[in-house]
C-alpha positions in Angstrom: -215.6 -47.8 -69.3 -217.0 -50.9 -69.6 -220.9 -50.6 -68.9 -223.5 -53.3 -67.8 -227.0 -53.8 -67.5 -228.2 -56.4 -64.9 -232.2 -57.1 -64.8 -232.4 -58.0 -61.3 -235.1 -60.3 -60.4 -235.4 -60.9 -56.8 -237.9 -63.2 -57.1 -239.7 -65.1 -53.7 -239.1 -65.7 -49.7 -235.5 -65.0 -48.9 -234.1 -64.3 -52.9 -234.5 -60.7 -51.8 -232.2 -61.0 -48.9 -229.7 -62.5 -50.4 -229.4 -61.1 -54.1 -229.2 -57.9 -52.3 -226.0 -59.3 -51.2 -225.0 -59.9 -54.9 -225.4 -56.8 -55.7 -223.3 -54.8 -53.2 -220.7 -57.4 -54.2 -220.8 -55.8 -57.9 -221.4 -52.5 -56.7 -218.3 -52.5 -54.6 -216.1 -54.0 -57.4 -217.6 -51.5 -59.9 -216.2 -48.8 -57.3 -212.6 -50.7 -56.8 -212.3 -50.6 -60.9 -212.8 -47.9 -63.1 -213.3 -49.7 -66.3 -215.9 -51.4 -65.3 -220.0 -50.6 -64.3 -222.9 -52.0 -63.4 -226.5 -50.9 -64.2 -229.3 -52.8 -62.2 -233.3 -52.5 -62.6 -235.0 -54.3 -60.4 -238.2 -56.2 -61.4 -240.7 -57.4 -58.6 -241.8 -61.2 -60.7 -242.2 -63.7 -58.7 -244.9 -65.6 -57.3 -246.4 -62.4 -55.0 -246.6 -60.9 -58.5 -248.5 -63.9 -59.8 -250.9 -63.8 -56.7 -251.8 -59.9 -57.5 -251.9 -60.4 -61.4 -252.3 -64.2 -62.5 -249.2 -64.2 -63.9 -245.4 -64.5 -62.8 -244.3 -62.4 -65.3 -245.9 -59.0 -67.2 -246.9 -60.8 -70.5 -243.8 -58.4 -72.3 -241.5 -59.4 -69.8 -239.0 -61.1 -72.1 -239.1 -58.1 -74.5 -238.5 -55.8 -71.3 -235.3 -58.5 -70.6 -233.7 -58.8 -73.8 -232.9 -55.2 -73.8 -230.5 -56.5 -70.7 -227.0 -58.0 -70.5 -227.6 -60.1 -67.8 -230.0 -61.2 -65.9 -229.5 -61.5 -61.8 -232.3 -64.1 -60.5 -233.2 -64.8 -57.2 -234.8 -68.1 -55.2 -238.7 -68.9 -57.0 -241.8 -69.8 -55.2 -243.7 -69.6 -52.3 -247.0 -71.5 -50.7 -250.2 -70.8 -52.3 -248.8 -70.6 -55.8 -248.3 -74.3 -57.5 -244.6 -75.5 -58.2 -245.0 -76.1 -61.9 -246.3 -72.6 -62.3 -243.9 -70.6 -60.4 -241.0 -72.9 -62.7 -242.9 -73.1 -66.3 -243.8 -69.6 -66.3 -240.7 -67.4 -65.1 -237.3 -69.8 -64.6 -238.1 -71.6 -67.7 -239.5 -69.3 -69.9 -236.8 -67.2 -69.5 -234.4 -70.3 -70.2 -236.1 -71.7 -73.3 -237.0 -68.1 -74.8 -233.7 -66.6 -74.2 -232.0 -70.6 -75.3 -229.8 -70.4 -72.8 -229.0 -74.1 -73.1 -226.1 -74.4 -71.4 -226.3 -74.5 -67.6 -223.0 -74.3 -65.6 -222.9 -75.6 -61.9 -220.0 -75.8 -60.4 -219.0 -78.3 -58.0 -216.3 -77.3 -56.0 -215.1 -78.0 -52.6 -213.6 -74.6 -51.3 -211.5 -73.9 -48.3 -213.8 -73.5 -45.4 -216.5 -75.4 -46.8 -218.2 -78.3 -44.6 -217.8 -82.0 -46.4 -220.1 -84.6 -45.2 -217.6 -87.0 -46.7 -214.5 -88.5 -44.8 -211.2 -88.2 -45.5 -211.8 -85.7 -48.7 -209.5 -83.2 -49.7 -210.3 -79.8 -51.4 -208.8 -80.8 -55.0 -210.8 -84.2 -54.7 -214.1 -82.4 -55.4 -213.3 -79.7 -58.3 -215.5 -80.3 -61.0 -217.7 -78.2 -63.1 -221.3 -79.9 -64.3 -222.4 -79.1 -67.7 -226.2 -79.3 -67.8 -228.3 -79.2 -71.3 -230.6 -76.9 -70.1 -232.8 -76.1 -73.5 -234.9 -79.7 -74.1 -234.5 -83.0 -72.9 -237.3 -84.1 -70.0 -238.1 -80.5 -69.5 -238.8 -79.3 -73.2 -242.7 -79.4 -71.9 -243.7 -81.9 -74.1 -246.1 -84.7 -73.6 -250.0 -85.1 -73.0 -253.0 -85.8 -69.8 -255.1 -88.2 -71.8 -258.5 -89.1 -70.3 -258.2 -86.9 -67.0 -259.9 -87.8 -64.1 -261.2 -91.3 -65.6 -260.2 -94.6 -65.0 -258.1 -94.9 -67.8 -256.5 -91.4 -67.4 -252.7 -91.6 -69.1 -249.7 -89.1 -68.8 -247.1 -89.0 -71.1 -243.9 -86.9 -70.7 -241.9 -87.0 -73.6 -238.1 -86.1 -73.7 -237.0 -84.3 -76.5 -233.0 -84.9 -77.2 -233.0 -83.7 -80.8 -229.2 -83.7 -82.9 -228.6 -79.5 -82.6 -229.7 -79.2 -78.7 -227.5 -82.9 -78.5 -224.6 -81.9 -80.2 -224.2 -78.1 -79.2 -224.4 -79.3 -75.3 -221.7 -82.1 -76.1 -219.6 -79.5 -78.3 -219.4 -77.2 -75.6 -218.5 -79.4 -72.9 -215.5 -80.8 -75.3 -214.3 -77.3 -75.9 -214.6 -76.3 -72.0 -212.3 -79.6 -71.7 -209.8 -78.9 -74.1 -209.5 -75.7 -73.2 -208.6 -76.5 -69.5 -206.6 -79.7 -69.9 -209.4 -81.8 -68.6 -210.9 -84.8 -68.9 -214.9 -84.8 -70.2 -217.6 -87.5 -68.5 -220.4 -87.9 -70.5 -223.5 -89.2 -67.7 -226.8 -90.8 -69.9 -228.9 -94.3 -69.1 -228.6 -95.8 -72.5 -228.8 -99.5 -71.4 -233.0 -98.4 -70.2 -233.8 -95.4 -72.0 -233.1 -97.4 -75.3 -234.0 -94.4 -77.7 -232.9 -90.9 -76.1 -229.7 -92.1 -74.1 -228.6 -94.3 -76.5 -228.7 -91.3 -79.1 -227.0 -89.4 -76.7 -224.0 -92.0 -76.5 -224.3 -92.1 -80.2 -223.7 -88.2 -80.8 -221.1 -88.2 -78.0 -219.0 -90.7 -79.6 -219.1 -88.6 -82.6 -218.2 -85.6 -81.3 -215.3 -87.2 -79.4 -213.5 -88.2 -82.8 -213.0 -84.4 -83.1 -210.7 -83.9 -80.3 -208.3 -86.4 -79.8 -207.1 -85.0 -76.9 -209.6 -84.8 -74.6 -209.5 -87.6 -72.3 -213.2 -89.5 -71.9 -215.2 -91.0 -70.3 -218.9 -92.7 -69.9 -221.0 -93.9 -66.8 -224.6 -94.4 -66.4 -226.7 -92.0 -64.1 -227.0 -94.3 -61.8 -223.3 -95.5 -61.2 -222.2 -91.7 -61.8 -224.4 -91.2 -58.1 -222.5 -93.3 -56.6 -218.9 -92.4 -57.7 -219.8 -88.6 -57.0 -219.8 -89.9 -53.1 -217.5 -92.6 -53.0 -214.7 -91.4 -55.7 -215.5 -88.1 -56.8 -212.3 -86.7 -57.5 -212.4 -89.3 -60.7 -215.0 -86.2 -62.4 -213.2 -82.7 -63.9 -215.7 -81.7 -66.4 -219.3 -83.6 -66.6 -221.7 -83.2 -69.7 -225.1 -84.6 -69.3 -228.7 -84.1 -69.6 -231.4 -81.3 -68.8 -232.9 -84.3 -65.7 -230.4 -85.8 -64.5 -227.9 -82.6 -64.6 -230.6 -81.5 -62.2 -230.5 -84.3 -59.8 -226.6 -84.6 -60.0 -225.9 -81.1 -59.8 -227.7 -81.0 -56.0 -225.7 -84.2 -55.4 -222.9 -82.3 -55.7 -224.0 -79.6 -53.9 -224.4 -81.6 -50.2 -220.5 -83.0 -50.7 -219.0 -79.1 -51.5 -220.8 -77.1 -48.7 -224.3 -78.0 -48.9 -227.2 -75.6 -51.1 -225.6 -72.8 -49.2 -222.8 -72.4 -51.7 -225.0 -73.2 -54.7 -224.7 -71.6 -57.4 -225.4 -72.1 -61.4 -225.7 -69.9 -64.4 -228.0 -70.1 -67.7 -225.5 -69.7 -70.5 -226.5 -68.5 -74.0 -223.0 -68.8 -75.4 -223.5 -67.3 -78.7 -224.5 -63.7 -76.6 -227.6 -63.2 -78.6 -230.1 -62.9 -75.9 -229.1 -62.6 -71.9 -227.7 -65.2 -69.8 -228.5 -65.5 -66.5 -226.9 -66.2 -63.0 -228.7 -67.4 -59.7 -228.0 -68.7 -56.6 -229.8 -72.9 -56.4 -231.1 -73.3 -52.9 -234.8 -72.4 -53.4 -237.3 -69.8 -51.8 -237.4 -70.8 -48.1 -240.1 -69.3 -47.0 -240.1 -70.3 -43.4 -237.3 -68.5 -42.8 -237.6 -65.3 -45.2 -237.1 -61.9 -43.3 -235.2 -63.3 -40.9 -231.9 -62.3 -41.6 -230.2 -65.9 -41.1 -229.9 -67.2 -45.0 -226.6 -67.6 -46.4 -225.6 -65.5 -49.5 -222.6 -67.2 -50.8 -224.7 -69.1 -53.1 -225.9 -66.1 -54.9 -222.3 -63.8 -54.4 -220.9 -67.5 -56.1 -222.9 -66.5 -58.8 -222.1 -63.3 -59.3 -218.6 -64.6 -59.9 -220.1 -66.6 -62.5 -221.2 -63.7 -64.0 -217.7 -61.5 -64.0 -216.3 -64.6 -65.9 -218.7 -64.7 -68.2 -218.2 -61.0 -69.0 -214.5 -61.5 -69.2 -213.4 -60.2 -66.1 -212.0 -64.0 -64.9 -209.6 -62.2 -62.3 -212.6 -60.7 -60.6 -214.5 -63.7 -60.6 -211.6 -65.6 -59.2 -210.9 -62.2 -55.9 -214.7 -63.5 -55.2 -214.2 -66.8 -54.8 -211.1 -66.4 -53.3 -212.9 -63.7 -50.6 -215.6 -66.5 -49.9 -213.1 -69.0 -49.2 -211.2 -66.5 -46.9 -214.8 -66.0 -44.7 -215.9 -69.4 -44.9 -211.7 -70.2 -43.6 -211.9 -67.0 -40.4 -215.4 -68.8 -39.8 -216.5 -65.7 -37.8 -219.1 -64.5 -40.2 -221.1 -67.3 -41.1 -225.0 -68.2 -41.3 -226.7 -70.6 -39.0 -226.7 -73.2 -41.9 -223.0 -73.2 -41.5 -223.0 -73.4 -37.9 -222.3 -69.9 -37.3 -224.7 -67.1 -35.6 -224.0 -63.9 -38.6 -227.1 -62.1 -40.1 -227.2 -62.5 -44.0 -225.7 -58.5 -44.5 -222.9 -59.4 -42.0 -221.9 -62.7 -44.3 -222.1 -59.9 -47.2 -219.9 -57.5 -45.8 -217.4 -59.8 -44.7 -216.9 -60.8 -48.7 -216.9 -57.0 -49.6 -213.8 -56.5 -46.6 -211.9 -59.3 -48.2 -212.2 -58.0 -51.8 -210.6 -54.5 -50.5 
């Protein structure tokens, strides 16, 4: 029997609710397959922890996490505690100290799913984003110069150096060769004339290695508007840590909205954990209330069965969340339906039997 350890971090408003889902999900499966099982330790971090402690985190929190295989993270933040530190000091830290710099979102129209665009079939929107999720405009760097005077001056530095550049690129390429697909690189290099234009640089170089992957190259800007008016034209997408961000929420509102959200934290080598979460945020206002949608963070446990090798699983869970979303009888208000979160739950758990 396969055996796996999942540090299970809740995290704020209605993560709770909804990893809890998650969780039965691999619980169940666990009980339908006898090679495989699933150990989870749940870790209150979060920003309630920060509020009693001054800290997201227990200052050994990474050594406590790298004994783990994977790590399960729920929705981050709540009022009172300020965005940058409930982001810098658990999401990130675990991303940069774990370098977990690949960050897979999937953007996927599934049967079921609500589309605010018109006349778009599933297989129109079926691409997965590639995110550099290590440096770039999030690497932290950068200095507050003069604060609070006149002549106060920020700087934000993005970092693009040739090993986070390349890896990132080198892994998209491989995902698209392995799948037959074609690879869109998404950079700014005709206004960012020193980071982007690197980034076009290494890409070309990269793309003399495999011949066979069919490529492509669009500025941020015009890759907005063709992931809305055209977006079957993307299959696989490599791009930086910022606009990856931006693009990836894009994509979210045309397949289903932040509902079906989900993205994982790769660290492909398996040296430290990955981990797997569901996008949509904390939502406070409507924590313990029962109505917040789960698919996001059950999507991400499918994630997580592919990247532990058990691709047929991860494919039943999909599958089961396409059969609900298709029925349409157990559905959140989001989704214009009246079910309670553990009713959306059990409904995916019915169609995996």
């Amino acid at each position: 029997m396969n055996n796996h350890k999942i540090a299970v971090i809740a995290g704020d408003g209605i993560g709770p609710e909804v990893i809890s889902e998650g969780v039965k999900v691999l619980q169940h499966i666990a009980s339908l397959d006898e090679n495989i099982n699933f150990e989870f330790e749940h870790f209150p971090w979060g920003c309630e922890y920060y509020l009693k402690n001054g800290k997201m985190m227990p200052d050994d929190g990474i050594e406590i996490l790298s004994k783990f295989d994977a790590i399960y993270l729920g929705a981050v933040g709540y009022p009172g505690v300020p965005d940058h530190i409930s982001l810098w000091d658990l999401l990130l830290k675990i991303r940069h100290d774990f370098d977990q710099y690949v960050n897979l979102r999937p953007v996927k129209l599934l049967k079921g799913a609500p589309c605010p665009l018109k006349d778009v079939k599933e297989e129109d929107i079926d691409m997965i984003v590639i995110r550099e999720n290590s440096e770039g405009e999030y690497a932290g760097a950068g200095d507050w110069l003069y604060k609070g005077q006149p002549n106060e001056v920020v700087l934000q530095t993005g970092v693009f150096s040739r090993k986070g550049t390349e890896r990132i690129i080198r892994y998209a390429f491989e995902l698209a060769k392995k799948e037959g697909k074609s690879l869109t690189s998404i950079s700014k290099g005709n206004a960012l004339n020193y980071s982007m234009v690197f980034w076009d640089k290494v890409f070309n170089e990269v793309a003399q290695e495999y011949p066979e992957v069919k490529t492509h190259h669009l500025l941020v800007d015009a890759a907005s508007m063709f992931f809305v008016k055209d977006p079957k034209r993307f299959e696989v997408v490599v791009t930086s840590n910022l606009f990856g961000d931006i693009l990836t929420d894009l994509g979210a509102a045309i397949s289903g909205g932040m509902g079906l959200a989900a993205g994982a934290n790769i660290n492909p080598e398996g040296k430290f954990p990955s981990m797997f979460e569901p996008i949509h945020g904390s939502a406070p206002d409507i924590a313990g209330q029962e109505v917040s949608n789960p698919l996001a963070s059950i999507w991400s446990v499918s994630q997580m069965l592919d990247h532990f090798g058990y691709t047929e699983w991860g494919k039943k869970v999909l599958d089961a969340i396409e059969a609900v979303m298709v029925e349409k009888q157990f559905l959140t208000p989001d989704m214009g339906g009246t079910a309670k979160t553990s009713e959306v739950g059990a409904a995916v758990i019915a169609k995996l039997k």
